[in-house]
N, C-alpha and C positions, 0 to 999 in steps of 0.2 A: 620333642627336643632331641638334637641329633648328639651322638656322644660326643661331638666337639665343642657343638656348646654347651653343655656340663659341664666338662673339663673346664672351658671358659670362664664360666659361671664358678664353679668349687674355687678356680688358683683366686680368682678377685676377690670371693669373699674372704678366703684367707690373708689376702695381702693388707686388706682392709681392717681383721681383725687381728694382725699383724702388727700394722701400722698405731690400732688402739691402743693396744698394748703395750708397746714400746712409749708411744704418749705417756703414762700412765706409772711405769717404774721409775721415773727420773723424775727431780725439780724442774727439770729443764721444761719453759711453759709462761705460760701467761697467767698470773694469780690476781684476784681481789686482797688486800690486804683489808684485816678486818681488825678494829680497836681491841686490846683486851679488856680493856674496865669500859668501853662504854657500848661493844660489842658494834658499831654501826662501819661499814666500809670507810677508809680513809683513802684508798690509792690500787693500783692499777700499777703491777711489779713483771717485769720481763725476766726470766731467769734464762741464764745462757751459760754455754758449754764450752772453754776453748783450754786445749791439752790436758785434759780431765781436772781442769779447776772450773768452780760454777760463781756466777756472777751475776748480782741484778740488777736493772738501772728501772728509775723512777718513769713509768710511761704516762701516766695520767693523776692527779690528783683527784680525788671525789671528794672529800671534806677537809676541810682546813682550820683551825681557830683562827689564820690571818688572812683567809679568803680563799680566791680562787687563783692565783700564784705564788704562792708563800715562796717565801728564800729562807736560806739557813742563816738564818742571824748569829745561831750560838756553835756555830763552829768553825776550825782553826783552819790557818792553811789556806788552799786554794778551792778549798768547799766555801769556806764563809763570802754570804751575802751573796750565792750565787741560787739560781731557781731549781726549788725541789725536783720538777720537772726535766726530766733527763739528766738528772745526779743518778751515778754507779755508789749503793747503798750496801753491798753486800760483794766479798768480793775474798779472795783463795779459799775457799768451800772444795775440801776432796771427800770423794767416798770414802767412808770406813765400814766394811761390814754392809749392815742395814741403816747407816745413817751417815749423814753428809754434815762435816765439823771442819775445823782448824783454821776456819778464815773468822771474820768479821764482818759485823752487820752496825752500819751507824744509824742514830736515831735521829733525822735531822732536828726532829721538837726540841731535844736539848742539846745537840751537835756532839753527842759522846758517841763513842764506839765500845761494843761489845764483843767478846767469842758469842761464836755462832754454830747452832748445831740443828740440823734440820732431819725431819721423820715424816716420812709418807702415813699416809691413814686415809682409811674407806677407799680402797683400790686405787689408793693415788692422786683420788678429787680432792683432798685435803692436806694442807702442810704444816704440822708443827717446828713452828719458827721459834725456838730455845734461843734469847740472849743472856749473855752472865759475865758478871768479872768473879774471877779465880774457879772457884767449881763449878760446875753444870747444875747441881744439884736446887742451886740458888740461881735466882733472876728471874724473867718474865719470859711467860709464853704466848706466841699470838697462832692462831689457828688461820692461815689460810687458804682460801678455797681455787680449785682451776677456773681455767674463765677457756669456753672455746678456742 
């Protein structure tokens, strides 16, 4: 192997383990959402990145209690009775620190919204998703995982 293609060879796999990496320190990504009380995937969440606010929109439903296109029946506005599928569920999400806060995440199940505070774990394959009204300390946590 000639030293050109090593050089060749070294910058790829750094760009490549680069590229993981980068994957890997951010929400920004494509997750499984996974129930907290009944632990079984519910949905398929795109997180996305525009002027350092993070955003999710609904990409796929996988379990429903009202099937396979549920709508939000119990929420206000220009969300109610429209399909969970491609609803924006989570939305002004900035870094602070080690953890991403001060937006909101809606539940379409009961159509409320919560603060949102989100935490990397296991190199970043996993997301704790913190919803709460008033302190942090209180509310639910769902644990979701990356999806390639």
């Amino acid at each position: 192997m000639t030293l050109l293609s090593r050089f060749t060879l070294a910058t790829g796999l750094l760009l490549i383990a680069g590229s993981a990496f980068a994957a890997t320190d951010t929400p920004v990504g494509t997750w499984k959402t996974i129930d907290d009380k009944t632990h079984q995937p519910k949905s398929i969440v795109e997180i996305t990145e525009n002027n350092g606010e993070l955003q999710a929109k609904v990409v796929k439903v996988l379990n429903s209690d009202e099937g396979p296109n549920p709508i939000c029946k119990k929420c206000d506005g220009a969300r109610k009775n429209q399909p969970v599928e491609g609803m924006t569920i989570m939305w002004g999400v900035t870094k602070d620190d080690d953890v991403w806060d001060g937006g909101k995440i809606l539940d379409p199940k009961n159509g409320k919204e919560y603060k949102v505070k989100l935490t990397l774990m296991d190199g970043g394959q996993k997301l704790d998703v913190h919803g709460y009204i008033g302190f942090a300390l209180l509310g639910r946590s769902q644990v979701w995982e990356r999806q390639p």
